[in-house]
C-alpha angles and dihedrals in degrees: 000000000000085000103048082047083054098039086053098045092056084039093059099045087051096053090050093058089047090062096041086071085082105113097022127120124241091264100049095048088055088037094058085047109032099156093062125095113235128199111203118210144152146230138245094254086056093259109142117223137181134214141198142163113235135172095311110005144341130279140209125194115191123200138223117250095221097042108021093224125133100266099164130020134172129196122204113204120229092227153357091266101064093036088069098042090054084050086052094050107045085044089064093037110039143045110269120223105169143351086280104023142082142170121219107200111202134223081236084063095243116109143216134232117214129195138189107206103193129168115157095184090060096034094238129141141156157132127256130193134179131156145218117272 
């Protein structure tokens, strides 16, 4: 018991930094993770994007095209096991708006929404963020 409370503690401060990515530029995203391979793509619409796995699960920060900042990420957890424990987690620590929402409100005063997309039928699930402007 002592080990899951300790592997979601370290889950959960990597998942908030992971958020806080929301705002940053390219270089300052790799640079808080350089030991991580990134893979750089872009959208249809011509936004560019960049991925990476990390400790539980990959994440992809895509970039507005004006200012070049992280406007939208997802994170797609490697398992079960750490989706819930992100739920749990977000449940104790944010605001809920639905089964499958939350808000994060921030010391800065900006917010962030948070969303659960889940379909077992169709094996998807992820989390989305985006925050205010």
């Amino acid at each position: 018991m002592r080990t899951l409370i300790i592997i979601l503690c370290i889950f959960f401060v990597v998942t908030v930094k992971g958020q806080a990515h929301l705002g940053s530029t390219e270089y300052e995203i790799k640079a808080f993770h350089p030991e991580n391979k990134w893979t750089t793509g872009y959208t249809n619409s011509g936004g560019k994007f960049i991925s990476s796995d990390m400790i539980y699960g990959t994440f992809t920060y895509y970039f507005d095209t004006e200012t070049k900042l992280s406007d939208y990420n997802i994170q797609i957890p490697f398992n079960l096991t750490t989706l819930n424990g992100q739920v749990e987690a977000y449940n104790k620590k944010y605001v809920i708006t639905s089964e499958t929402s939350w808000t994060a409100y921030l010391e800065n005063g900006g917010m962030i929404y948070i969303k659960l997309i889940y379909n077992e039928e169709l094996k998807i699930r992820y989390f989305s963020y985006r925050s205010t402007k």
